[in-house]
Backbone as a ProteinNet text record, in pm:
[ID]
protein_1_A
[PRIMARY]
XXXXXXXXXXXXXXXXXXXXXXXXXXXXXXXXXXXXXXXXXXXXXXXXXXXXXXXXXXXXXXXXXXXXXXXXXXXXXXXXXXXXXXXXXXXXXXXXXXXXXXXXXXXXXXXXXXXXXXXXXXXXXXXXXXXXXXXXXXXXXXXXXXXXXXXXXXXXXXXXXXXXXXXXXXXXXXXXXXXXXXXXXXXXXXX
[TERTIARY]
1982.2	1902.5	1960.9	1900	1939.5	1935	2041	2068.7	1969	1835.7	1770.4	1629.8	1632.7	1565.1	1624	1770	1801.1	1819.7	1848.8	1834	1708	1607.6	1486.9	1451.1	1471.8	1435.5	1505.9	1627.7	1683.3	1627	1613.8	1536.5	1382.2	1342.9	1191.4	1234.5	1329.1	1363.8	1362.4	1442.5	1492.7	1405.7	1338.5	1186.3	1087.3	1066	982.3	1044.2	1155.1	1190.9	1170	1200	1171.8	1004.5	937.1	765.4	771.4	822.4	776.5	798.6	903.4	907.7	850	725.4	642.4	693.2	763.4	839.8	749.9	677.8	578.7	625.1	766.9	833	848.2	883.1	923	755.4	694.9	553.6	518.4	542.1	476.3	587.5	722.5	817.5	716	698	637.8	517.4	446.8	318.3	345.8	427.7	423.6	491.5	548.1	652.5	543.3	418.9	371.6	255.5	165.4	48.9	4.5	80	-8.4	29.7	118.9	105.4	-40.3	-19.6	-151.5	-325.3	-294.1	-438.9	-466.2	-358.5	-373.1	-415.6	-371.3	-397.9	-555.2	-606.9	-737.7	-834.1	-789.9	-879.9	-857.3	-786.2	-780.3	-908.9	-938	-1051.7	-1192.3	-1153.3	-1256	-1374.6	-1293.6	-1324.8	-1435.7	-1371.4	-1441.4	-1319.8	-1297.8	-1205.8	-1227.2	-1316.6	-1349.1	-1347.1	-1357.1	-1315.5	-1210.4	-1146.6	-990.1	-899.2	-936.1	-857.9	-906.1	-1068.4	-1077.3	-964.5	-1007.7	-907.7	-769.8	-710.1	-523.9	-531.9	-638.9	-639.8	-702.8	-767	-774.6	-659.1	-562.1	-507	-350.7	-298.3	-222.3	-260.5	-371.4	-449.7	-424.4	-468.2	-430.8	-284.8	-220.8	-34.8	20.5	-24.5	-10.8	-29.3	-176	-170.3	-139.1	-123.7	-40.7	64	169.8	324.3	368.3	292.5	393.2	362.3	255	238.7	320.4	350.9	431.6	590.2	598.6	766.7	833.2	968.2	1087.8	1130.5	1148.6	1139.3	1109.4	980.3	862.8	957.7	881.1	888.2	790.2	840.1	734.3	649	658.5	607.2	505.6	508.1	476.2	354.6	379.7	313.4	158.1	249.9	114.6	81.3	78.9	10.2	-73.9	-13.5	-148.8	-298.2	-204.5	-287.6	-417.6	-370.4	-470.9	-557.5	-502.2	-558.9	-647.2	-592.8	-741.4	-864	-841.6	-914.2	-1007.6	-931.7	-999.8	-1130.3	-1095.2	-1183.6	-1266.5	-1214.6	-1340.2	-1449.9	-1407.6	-1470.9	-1583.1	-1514.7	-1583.4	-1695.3	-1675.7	-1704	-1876.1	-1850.3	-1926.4	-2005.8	-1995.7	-2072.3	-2069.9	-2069.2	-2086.5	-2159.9	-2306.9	-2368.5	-2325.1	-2287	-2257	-2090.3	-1993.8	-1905.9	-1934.7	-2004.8	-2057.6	-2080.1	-2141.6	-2230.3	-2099	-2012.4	-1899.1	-1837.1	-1805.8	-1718.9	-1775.5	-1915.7	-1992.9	-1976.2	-2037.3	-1967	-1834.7	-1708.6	-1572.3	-1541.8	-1604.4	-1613.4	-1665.6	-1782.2	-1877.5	-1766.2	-1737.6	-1669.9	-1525.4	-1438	-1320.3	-1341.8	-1486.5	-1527	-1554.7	-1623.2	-1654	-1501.4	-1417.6	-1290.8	-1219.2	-1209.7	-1115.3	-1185.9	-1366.4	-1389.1	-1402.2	-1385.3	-1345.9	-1194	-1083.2	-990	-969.3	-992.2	-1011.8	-1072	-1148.9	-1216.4	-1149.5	-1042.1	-1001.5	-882.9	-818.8	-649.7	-683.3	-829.8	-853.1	-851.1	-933.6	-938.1	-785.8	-751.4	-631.3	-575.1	-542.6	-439.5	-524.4	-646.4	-742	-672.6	-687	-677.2	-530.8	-418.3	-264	-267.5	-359.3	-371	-341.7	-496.2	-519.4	-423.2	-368.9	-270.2	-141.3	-133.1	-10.2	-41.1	-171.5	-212.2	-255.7	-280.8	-299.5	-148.9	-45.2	85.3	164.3	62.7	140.1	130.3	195.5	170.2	32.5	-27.1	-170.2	-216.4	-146.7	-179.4	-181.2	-114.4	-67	-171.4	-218.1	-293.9	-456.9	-514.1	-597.2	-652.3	-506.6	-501.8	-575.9	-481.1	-530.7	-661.2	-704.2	-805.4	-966.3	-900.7	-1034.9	-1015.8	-877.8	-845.9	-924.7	-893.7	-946.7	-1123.8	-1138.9	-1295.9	-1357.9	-1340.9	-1446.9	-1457.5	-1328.7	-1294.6	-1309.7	-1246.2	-1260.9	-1127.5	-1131.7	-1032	-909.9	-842.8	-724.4	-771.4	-861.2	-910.9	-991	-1054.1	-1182.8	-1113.5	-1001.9	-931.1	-864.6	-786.3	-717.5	-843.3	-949.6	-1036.8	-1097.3	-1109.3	-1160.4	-1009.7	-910.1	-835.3	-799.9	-788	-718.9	-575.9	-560.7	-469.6	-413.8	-313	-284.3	-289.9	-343.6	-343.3	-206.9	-49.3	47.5	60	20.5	46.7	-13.9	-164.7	-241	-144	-82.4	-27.4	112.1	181.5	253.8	271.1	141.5	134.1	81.8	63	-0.6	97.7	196.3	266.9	377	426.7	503.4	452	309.1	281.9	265.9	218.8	216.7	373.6	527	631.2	614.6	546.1	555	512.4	387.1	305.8	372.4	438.1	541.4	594.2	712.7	773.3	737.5	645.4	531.7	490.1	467.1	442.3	574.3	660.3	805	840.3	810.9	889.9	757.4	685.8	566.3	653.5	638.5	639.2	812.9	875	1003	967.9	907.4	894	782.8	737.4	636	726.5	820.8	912.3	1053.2
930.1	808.3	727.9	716.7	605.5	480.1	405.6	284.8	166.4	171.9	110.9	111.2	222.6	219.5	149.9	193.4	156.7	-13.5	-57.8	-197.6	-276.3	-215.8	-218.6	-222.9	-100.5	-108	-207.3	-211.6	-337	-480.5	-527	-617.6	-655.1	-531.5	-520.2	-553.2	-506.1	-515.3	-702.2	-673.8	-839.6	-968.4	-949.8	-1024.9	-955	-866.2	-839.1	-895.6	-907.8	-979.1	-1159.1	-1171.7	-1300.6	-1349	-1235.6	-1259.7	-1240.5	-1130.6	-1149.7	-1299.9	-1354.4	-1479.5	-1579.5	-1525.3	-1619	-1769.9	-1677.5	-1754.7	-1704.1	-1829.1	-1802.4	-1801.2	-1825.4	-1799.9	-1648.6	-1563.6	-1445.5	-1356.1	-1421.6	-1376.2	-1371.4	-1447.4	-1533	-1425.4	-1388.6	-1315.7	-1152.1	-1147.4	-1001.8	-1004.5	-1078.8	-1130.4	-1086.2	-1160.3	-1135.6	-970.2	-950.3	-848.4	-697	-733.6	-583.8	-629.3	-744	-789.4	-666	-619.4	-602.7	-469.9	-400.4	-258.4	-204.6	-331.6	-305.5	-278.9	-379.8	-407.9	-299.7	-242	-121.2	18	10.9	100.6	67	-17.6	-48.7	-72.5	-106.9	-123.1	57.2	130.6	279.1	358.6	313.6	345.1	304.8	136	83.3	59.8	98.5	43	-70.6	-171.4	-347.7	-430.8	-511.6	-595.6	-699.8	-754.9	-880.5	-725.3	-636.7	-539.5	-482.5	-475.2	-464.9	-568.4	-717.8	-834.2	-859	-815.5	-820.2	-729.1	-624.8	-514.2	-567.5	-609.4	-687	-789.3	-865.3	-1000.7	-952.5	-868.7	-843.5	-732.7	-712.9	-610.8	-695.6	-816.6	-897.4	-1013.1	-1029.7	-1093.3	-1060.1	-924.2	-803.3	-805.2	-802.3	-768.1	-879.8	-989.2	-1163.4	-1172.2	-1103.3	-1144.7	-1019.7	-922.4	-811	-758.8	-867.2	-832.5	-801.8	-873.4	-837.5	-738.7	-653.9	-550.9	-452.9	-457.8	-345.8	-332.9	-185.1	-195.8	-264.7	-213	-310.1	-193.5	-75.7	60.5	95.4	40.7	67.7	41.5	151.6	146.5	77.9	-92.9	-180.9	-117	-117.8	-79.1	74.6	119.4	272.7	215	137	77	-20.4	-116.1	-166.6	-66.3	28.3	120.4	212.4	246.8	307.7	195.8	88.5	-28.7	-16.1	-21.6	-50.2	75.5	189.4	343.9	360	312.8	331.6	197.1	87	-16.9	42.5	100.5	177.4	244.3	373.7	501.7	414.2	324.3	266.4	202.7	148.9	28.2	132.3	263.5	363.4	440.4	459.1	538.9	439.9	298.8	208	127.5	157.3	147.1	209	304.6	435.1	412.3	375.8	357.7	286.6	187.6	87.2	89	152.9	185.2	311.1	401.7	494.1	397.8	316.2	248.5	204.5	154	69	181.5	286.6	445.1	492.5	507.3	539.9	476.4	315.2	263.2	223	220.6	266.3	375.6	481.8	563.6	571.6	484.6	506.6	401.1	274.6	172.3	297.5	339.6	426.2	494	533.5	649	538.9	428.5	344.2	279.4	252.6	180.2	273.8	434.2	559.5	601.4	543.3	617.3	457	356.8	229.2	216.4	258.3	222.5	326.8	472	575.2	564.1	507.2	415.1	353.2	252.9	133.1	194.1	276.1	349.9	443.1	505.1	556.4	495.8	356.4	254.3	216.5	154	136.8	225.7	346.1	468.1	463.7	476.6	462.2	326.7	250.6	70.6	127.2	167.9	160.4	285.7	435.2	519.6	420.3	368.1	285.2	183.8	94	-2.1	88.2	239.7	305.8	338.1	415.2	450.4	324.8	276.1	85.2	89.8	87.1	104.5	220.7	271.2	385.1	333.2	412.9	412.6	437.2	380	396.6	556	598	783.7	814.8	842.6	896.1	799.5	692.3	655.2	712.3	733.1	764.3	889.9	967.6	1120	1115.2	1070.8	1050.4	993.2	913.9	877.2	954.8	1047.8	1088.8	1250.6	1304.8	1393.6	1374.8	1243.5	1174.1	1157.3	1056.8	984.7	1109.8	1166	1285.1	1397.1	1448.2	1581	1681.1	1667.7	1769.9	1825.7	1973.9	2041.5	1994.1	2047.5	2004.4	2006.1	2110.9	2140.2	2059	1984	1879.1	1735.8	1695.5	1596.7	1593.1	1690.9	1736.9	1676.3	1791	1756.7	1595	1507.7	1369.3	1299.9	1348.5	1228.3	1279.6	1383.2	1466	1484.6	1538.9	1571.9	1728.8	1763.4	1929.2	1936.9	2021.1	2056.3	2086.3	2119	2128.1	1896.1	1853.6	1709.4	1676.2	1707.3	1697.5	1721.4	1859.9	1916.9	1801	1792.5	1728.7	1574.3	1485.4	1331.4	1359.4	1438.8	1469.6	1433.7	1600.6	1571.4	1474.6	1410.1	1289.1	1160.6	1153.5	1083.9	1079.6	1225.3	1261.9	1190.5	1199.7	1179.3	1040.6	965.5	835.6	755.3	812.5	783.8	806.2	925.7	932	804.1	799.5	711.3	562	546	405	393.6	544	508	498.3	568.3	583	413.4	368.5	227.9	100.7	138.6	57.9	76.1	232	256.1	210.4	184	158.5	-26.9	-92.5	-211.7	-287.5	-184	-183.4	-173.1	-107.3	-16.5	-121.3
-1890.4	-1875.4	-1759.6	-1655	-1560.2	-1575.1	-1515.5	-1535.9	-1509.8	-1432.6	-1424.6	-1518.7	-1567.9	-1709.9	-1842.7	-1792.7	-1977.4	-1960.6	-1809.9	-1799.5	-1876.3	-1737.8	-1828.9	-1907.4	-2038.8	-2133.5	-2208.1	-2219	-2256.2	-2292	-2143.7	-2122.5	-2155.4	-2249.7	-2261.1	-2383.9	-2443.9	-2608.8	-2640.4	-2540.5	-2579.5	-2580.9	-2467.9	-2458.1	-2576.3	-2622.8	-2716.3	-2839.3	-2883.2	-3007	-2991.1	-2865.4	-2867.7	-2876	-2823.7	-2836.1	-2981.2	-3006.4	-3214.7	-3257.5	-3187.7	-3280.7	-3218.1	-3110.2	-3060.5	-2949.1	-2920.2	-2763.5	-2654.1	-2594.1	-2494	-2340	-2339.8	-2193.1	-2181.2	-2273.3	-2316.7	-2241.3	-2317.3	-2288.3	-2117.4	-2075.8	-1955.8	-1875.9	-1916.5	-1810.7	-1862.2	-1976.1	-1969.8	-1896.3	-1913	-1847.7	-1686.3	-1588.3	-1466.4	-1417.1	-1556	-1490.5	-1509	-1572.2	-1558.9	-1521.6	-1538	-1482.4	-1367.8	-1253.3	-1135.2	-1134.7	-1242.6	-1260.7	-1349.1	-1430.3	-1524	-1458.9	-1365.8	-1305.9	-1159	-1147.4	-1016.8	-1161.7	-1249.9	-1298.8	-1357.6	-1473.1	-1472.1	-1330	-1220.9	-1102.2	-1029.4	-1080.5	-1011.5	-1089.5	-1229.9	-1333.8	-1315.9	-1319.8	-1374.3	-1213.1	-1074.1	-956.6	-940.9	-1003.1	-1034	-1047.8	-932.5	-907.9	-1075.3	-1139.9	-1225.2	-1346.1	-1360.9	-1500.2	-1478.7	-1416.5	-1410.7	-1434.4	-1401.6	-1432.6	-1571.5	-1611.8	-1769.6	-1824	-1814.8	-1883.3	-1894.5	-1802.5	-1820.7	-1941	-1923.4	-2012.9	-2143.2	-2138.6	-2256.2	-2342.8	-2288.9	-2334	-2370.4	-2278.1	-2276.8	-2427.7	-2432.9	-2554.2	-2658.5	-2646.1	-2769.5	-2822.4	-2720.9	-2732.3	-2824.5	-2774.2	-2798	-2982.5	-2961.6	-3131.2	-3262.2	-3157.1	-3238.8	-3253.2	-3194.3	-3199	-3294.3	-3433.2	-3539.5	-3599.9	-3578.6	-3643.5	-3578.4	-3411.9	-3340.6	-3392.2	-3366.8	-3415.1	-3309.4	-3330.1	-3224.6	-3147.7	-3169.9	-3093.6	-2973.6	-2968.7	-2829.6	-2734.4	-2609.2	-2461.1	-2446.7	-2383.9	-2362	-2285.4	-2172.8	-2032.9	-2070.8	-2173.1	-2211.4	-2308.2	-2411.2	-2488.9	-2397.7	-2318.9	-2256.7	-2145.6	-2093.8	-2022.2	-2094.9	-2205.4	-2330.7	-2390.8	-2403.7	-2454	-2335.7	-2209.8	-2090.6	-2049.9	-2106.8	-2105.7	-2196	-2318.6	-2400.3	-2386.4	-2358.7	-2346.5	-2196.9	-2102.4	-1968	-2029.2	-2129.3	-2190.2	-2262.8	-2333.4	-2417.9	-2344.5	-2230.1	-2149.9	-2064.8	-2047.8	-1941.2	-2002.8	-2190.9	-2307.1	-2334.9	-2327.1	-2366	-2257.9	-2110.9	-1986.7	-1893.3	-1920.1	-1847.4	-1732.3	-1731.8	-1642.3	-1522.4	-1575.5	-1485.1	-1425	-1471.2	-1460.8	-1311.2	-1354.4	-1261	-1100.7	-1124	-1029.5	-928.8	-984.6	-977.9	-865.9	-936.4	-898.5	-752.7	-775.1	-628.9	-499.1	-597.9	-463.1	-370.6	-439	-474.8	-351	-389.3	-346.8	-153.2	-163.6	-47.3	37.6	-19.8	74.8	101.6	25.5	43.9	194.2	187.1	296.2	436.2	410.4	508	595.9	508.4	501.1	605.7	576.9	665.7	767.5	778.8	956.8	1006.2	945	1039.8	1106	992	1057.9	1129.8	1117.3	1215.7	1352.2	1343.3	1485.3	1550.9	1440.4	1513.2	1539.4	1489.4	1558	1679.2	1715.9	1840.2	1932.8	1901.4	2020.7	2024.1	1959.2	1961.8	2073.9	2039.9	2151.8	2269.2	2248.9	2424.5	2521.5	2438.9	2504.1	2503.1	2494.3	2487.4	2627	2591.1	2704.6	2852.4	2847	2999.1	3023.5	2910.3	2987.6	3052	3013.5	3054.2	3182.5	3206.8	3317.1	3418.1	3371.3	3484.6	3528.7	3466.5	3491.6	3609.6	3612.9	3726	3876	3962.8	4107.7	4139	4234.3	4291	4323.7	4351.3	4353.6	4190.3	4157.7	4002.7	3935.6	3930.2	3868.3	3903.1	3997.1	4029.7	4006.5	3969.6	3990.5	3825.9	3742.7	3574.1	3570.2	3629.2	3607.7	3593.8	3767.8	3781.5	3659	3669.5	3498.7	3413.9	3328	3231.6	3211.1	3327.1	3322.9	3386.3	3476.8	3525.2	3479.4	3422.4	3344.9	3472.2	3599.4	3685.9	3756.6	3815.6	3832.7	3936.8	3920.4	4015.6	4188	4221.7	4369.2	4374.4	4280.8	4310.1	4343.4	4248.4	4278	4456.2	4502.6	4580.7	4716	4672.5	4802.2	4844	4720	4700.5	4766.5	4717.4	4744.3	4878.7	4914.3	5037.7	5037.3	4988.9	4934.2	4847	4894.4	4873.7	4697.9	4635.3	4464.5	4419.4	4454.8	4462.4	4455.2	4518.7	4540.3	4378.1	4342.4	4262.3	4102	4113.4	3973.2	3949.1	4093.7	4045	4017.8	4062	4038.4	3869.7	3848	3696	3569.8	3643.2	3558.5	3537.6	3651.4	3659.9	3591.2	3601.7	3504.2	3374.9	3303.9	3170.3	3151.1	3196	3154.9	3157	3223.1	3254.8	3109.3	3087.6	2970.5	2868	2816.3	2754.6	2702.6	2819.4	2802.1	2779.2	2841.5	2776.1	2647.5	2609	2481.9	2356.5	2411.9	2336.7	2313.5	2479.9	2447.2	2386.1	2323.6	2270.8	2135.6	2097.8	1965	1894.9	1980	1955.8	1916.7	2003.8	1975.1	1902.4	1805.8	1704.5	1612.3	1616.1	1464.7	1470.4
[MASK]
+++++++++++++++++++++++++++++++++++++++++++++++++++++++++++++++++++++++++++++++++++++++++++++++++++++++++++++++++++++++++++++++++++++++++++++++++++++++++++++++++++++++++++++++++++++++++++++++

């Protein structure tokens, strides 16, 4: 048994005897100390922000006026996570429909939520690309550019800028290192 369980559990004991004898500070520390485990787990079910904060309060309600029937034994934390598991099945058992409704859309925003921010971390690296390449020497920048925006060969660049394809390969790759390193020192001062 690790030491931060048996702390725990400890401490669950001790506040639960003091809730048997109806000490409402006792309550209020159990209250905050699992509140938002409770409600990630009913809001992972119930996907309804206002039936997931039901589900806690009603299950905290429950606890409140049924202490004295519970033994002194219990794994608090085990106890109110069953309490909120079956109050979940019943709640899901007894509105199904609408529970469904809840799930779909849950579901559809989940999907909306990962090709938005997927969008927004592309732009993101595009807009970070160009400030790297704005950053280069006037050759080497130009060279990426027309790479990039035109998608054309090394002999096409060479002939536009005038310039030998040996000149072309290597403003390329001096800049790929450049960019690199632009981005190394972004990501260093992000982290």
């Amino acid at each position: 048994m690790d030491a931060d369980f048996k702390y725990t559990h400890n401490e669950d004991n001790a506040l639960f005897l003091l809730i048997k004898s109806r000490d409402k500070e006792a309550f209020t520390v159990i209250y905050r100390k699992y509140h938002a485990y409770l409600y990630a787990l009913a809001l992972r079910y119930l996907k309804n922000t206002d039936l997931a904060e039901e589900a806690v309060q009603h299950v905290f309600v429950k606890f409140w006026e049924n202490t004295k029937d519970i033994e002194i034994g219990i794994n608090l934390k085990n106890y109110l996570y069953t309490m909120t598991k079956n109050y979940i099945l019943n709640q899901i058992r007894d509105h199904k429909d609408t529970i469904s409704v809840y799930y779909a859309n849950a579901q559809n925003e989940i999907a909306d939520d990962n090709h938005f921010l997927q969008r927004m971390e592309e732009t993101q690296v595009l807009e970070t690309l160009y400030r790297a390449i704005d950053s280069l020497p006037a050759q080497k920048k130009e060279v990426c550019k027309l790479k990039i925006e035109e998608d054309i060969s090394n002999q096409e660049i060479a002939d536009r800028m005038g310039i030998s394809v040996h000149t072309v390969k290597s403003h390329y790759q001096e800049s790929v290192k450049m960019i690199r390193t632009y981005f190394r020192k972004i990501k260093l001062m992000i982290f």
